[in-house]
N, C-alpha and C positions, 0 to 999 in steps of 0.2 A: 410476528418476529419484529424486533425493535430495530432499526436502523439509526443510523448518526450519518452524517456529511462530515469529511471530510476532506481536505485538499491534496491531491498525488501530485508531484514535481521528479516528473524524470530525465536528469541532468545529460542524459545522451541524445535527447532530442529537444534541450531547454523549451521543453511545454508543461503545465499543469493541467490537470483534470479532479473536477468536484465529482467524487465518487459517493453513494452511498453504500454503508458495508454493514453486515449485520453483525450487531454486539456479541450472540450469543458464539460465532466462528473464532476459533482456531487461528492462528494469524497465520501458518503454515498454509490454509484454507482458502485464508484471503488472498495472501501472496499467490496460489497457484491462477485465480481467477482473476485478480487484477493484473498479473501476467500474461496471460492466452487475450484481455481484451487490448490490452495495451499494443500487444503486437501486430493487429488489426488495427487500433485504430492508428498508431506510426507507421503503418505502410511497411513493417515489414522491419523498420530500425534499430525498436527494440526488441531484444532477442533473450530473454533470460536463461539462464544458467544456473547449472549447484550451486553458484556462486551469489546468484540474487539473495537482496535481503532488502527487507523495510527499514529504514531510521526515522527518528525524529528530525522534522529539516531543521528546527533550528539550532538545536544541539548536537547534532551527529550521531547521537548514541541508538545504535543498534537495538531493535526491538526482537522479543525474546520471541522466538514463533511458537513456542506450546502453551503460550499462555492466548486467553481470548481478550477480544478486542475491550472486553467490558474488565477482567482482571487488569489490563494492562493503563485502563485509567482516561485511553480514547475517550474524547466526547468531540462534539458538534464544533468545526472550527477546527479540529486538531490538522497542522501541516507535517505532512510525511513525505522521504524521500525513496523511490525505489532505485535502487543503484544494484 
C-alpha cells in the first residue's frame, strides 16, 4: 500500500502532526482514523463531530470525503487542516 506524508494542523489545539495516510483510502476513512488518533494524542481536546472535516490549510477549501486521497491530488508535503 503506497502511503504519502502529509502535515495535520489542528487549529483547537494549534499543533501539527506529520502523518502518513494511505493513497488508496477514502478520505471519509482517513478522517475517521486521523480523528480517534488525534484525540489521544491532545489529551482528550480534540473531540470530532458530524461536523469534522478536512481542508486544505492554505486555502481553506474543504475536501470532498468520497473521493480517495490519490483522486483528490494529495501528494508528499500536502498541508491539511482538521477543523
Amino acid at each position: 500500500m503506497d502511503k504519502i506524508l502529509v502535515e495535520i494542523y489542528i487549529p483547537v489545539v494549534d499543533r501539527s502532526f506529520d502523518v502518513y495516510i494511505p493513497v488508496s483510502l477514502k478520505l471519509y476513512e482517513v478522517e475517521a482514523l486521523l480523528s480517534g488518533a488525534f484525540k489521544e494524542l491532545c489529551d482528550g481536546q480534540f473531540v470530532a463531530s458530524p461536523d469534522t472535516v478536512l481542508c486544505d490549510k492554505l486555502t481553506g477549501m474543504v475536501l470532498d470525503i468520497n473521493q480517495s486521497v490519490l483522486e483528490l491530488g494529495l501528494m508528499n508535503g500536502s498541508r491539511l487542516m482538521l477543523i
